[in-house]
N, C-alpha and C positions, 0 to 999 in steps of 0.2 A: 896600450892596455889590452886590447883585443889579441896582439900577438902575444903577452903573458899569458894570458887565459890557454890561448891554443896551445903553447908549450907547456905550462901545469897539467891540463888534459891530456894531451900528448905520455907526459912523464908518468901522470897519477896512471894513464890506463896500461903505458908499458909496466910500469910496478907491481901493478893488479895482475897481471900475464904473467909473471916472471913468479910471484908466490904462490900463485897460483899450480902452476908447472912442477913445483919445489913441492907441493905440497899432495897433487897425483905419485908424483914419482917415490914418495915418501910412504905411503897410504899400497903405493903397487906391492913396494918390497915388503911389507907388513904384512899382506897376503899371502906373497910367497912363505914369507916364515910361519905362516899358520897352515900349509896344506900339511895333510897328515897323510903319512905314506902306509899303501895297506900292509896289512899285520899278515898274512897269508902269505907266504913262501911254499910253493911247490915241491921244492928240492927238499923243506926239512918235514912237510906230508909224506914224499917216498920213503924216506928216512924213516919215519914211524909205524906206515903198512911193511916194508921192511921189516921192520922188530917185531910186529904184531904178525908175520906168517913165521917169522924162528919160533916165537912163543907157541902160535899153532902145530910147530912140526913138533915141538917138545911134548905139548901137550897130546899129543895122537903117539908118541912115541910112547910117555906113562901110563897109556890108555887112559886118559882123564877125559871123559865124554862131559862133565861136566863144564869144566874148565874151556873147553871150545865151545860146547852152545853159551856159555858168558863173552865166546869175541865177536857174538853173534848178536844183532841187534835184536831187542823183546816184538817187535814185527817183520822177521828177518825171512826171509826165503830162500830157501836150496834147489835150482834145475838142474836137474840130471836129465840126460837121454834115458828114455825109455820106460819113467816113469812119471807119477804125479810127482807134482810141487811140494816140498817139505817146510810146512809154515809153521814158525814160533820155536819158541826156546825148546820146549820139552818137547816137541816134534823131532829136533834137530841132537837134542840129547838123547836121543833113543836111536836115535839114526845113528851116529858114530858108537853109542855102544854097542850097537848088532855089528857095527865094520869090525869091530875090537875084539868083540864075539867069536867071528868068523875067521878071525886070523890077521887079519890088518896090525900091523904093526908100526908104518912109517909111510912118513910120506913127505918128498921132495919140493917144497915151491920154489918157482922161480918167477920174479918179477922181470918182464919185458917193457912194458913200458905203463904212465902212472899220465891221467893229466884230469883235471878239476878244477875247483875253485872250493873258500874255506866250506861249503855246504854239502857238497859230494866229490868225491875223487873216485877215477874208474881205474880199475888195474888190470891190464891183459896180463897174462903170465903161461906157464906151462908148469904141469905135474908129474910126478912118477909116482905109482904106489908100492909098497911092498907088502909081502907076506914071509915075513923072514927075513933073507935076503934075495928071495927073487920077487923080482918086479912082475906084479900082476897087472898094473895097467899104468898108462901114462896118456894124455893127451893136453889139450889145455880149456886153459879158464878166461873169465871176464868176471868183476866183482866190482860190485857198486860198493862203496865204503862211505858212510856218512856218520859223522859226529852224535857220540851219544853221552852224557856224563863226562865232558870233555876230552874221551877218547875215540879214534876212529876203529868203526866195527865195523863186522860184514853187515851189508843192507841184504844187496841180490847177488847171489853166489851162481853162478849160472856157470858148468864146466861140461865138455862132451870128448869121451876118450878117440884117443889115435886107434887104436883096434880095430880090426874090420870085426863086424858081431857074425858070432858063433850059434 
């Protein structure tokens, strides 16, 4: 009788391990099909500061000063060498009307390279400008881009030309 007992024990406590095991492994894969894979893709953020500097170039092309301080974020900032800081919409829309003013009529972006996460994306690139068709200055940029109205704007625009100064 005693060796019944140790073999039901025996059995009951392998059965108890065995569903047990069944029942982790069951519970593991259920997790896995609940991770949620993040929604931020890098490649389709370039993709969009992309679009949003053609828009820029267009808009600087029909002299829309307005239309560029809107890709520009409502606490936005402009560095340029050699002067103060250009803060806010109507700061930055009086600024490229005086460029517009003065002759500016185009301007070249090029995106170099692009890396962030969904909250901010940095963009190195490089610029040409023109006045006409001669190129008055070229150097390059870095632009902080962060999510506004679920599109990415300029944050900090911070550019310093190639030119040696005159």
């Amino acid at each position: 009788m005693k060796k019944s007992i140790k073999i039901l024990t025996l059995v009951a406590v392998t059965l108890i391990f065995i569903f047990s095991s069944i029942n982790c492994t069951k519970k593991a894969k259920e997790l896995d099909k609940t991770i949620v894979e993040p929604t931020f893709n890098l490649a389709i953020a370039k993709a969009e500061i992309e679009a949003a500097n053609k828009e820029f170039m267009s808009l600087l092309a029909a002299a829309d000063s307005i239309g560029i301080s809107n890709l520009y974020t409502k606490d936005a900032k402009i560095m340029m060498s050699g002067m103060p800081s250009i803060v806010g919409n109507e700061a930055i829309k009086a600024t490229f009307s005086g460029m517009m003013k003065s002759g500016i009529s185009k301007i070249n972006l090029t995106t170099i390279e692009v890396w962030g996460s969904e909250d901010f994306i940095t963009e190195e690139g490089t610029y040409s400008l023109f006045a006409g068709d001669t190129e008055v200055d070229q150097g390059k940029y870095v632009v902080i881009w962060k999510k506004e109205e679920a599109t990415w704007k300029l944050f900090r625009d911070i550019l310093n030309s190639n030119l040696p100064v005159k």
